[in-house]
C-alpha positions in Angstrom: -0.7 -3.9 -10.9 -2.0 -7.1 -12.4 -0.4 -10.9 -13.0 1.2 -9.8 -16.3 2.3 -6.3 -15.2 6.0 -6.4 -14.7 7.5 -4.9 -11.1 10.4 -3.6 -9.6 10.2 -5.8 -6.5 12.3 -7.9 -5.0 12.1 -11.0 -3.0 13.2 -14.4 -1.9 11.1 -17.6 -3.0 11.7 -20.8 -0.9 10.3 -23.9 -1.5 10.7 -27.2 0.6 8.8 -30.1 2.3 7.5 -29.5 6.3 7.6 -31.4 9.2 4.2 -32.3 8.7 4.4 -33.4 5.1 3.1 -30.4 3.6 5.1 -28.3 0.8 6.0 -24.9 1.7 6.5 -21.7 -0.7 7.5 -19.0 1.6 8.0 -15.7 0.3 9.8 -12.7 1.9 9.7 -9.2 0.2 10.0 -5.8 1.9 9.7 -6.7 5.4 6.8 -9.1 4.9 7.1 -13.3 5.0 4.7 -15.2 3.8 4.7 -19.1 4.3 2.1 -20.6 2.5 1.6 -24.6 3.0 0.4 -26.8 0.6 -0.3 -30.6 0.1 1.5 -32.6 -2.4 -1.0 -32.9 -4.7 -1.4 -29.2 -4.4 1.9 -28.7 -4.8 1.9 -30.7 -8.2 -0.8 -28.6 -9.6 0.4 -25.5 -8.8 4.1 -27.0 -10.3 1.9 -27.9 -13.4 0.6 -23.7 -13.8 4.1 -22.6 -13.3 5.5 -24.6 -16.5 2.1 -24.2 -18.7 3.1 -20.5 -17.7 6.6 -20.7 -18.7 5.5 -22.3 -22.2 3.4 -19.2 -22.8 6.0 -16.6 -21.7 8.4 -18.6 -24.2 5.7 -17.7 -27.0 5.7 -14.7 -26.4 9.5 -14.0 -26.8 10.2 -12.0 -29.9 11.9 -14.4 -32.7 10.5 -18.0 -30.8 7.7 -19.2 -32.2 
């Protein structure tokens, strides 16, 4: 399975500041959690990927262009 391989898996995405003023994304999918901390600026990167990703994925809908 790759990045742009679709899947049948399910899961729950949480995002939210720390205590210690870090940004969180934890995921929890079949019996697994994964908390993954990140700092701000980080955060604001990664933020950045997910809507230059969501731009592309919009392209590629059939009839938007």
């Amino acid at each position: 399975m790759g990045i742009d391989t679709e899947s049948d898996i399910e899961a729950n995405l949480q995002i939210g500041p720390t205590d210690k003023g870090m940004v969180r994304i934890y995921v929890e999918a079949g019996g697994a959690e994964i908390p993954m901390d990140f700092s701000p600026d980080d955060a604001d990167e990664i933020a950045e990927e997910i809507s230059a990703a969501a731009n592309r994925a919009r392209a590629m809908k059939p009839g938007r262009r």
